[in-house]
N, C-alpha and C positions, 0 to 999 in steps of 0.2 A: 504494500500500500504506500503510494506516495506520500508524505507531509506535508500539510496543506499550508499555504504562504500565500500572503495578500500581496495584490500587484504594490502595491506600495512598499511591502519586506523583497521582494522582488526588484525593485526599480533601485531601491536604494543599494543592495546588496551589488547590483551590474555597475551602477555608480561606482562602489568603491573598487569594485574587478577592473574597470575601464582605465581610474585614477592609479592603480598601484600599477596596470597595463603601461600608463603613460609615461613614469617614473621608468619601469625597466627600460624601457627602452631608448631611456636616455641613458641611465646607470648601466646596464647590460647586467645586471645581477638575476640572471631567470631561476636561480635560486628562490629569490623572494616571488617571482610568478609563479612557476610550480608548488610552493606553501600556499596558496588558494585552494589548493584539491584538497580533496578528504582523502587519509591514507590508499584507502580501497577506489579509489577513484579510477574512472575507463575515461581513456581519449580516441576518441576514431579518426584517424588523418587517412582519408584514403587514399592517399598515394603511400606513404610510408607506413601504414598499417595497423594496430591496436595496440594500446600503451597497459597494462595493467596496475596499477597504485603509485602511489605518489612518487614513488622512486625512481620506476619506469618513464613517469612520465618526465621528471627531472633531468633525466640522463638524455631522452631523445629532445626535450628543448633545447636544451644547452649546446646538444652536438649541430643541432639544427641552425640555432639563431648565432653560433659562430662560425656558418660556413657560407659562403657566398648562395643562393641571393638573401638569406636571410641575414647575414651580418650587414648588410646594406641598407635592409629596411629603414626607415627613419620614425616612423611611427606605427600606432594599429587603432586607430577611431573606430569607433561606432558610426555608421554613416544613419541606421534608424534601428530602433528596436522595438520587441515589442515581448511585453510579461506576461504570462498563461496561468494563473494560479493553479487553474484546475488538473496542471501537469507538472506545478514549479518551476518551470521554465522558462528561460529567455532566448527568447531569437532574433538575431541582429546581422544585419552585414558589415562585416568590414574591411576597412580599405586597407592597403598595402604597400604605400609609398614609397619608394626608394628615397635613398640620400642624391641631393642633386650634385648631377653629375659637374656640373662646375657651370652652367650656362643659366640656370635657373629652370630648367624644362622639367616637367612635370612626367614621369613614368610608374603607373599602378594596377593593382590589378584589387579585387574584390572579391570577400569567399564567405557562405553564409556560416554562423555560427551559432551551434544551439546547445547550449547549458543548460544543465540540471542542477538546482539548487540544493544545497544539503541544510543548508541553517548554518546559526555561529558563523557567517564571513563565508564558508567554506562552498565549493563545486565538487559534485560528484560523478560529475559526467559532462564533457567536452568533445564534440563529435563538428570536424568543418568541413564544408562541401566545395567543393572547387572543380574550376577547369583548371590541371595542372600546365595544357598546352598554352593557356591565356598565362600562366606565372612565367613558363618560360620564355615565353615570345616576348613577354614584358621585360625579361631580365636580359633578353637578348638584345633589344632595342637600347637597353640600357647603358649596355657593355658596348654597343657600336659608340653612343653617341660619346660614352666615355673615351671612347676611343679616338675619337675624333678630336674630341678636346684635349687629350694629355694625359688623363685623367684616372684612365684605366688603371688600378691596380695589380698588385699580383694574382689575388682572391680570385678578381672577375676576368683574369687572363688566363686561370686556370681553369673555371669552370668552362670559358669560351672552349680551351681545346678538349676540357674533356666530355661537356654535354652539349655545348654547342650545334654539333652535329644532328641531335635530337631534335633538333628545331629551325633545322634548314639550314646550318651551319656551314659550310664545307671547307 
């Protein structure tokens, strides 16, 4: 049986997820992102596959958000949301921006996100829906225009040679 939670326990609870969201990503500490899960907490990332408890899910952010395109990301807003009490749930899209490549241009992509709320601060379930081809064609446009400017790193000169391909790279 679910826990039942008022869109307002609800709304506020995604507030603080979105504010401590905000924070990492400026800090990069995904330590403190992953301490939002409940021990037992499930994450579905369907490209890279199912996380089982907080630990798991620690080890695959960390590896994740320090490797190109996620080390680049610049932020993760909420672009809209919405609260389900009668599921405890939030569902929201959000955005993906990369760090500007040095011209000011704007590169993102968008992936919906649906959380299960546990109570105390805590999520017990994280499941995001994507088109991974729209992530990479974004990271790829990214990497050229990086490229173009100087700008390109090592990170996004490696992924070029080694996913690149993936996405019409040659």
């Amino acid at each position: 049986m679910t826990p039942s939670f008022t869109a307002e326990e609800l709304n506020d609870a995604f507030a603080q997820f979105q504010k401590t969201t905000a924070e990492v990503a400026i800090s990069q500490d995904w330590d403190r992102w992953a301490d939002q899960f409940t021990v037992d907490a499930t994450y579905i990332e369907h490209a890279y596959g199912k996380f089982n408890g907080r630990e798991e899910i620690r080890t695959w952010v960390k590896k994740t958000m320090h490797s190109f395109p996620g080390s680049h990301m610049a932020e993760y807003p909420s672009i809209w949301h919405v609260a389900d009490p009668s599921t405890g749930r939030v569902i929201c899209e959000i955005d993906n921006p990369m760090k500007d490549p040095g011209d000011g241009s704007v590169f993102t992509a968008t992936n919906i996100t649906i959380l299960t709320y546990a109570g105390d601060g805590l999520w017990s379930c994280e499941e995001d829906v994507y088109n991974p081809m729209e992530f990479g064609l974004m990271a790829l446009a990214w990497c050229d225009r990086a490229a173009e400017l100087g700008t390109l790193d090592d990170a996004g000169r490696k992924w070029l040679e080694k996913t690149g391909p993936m996405f019409g790279r040659k």
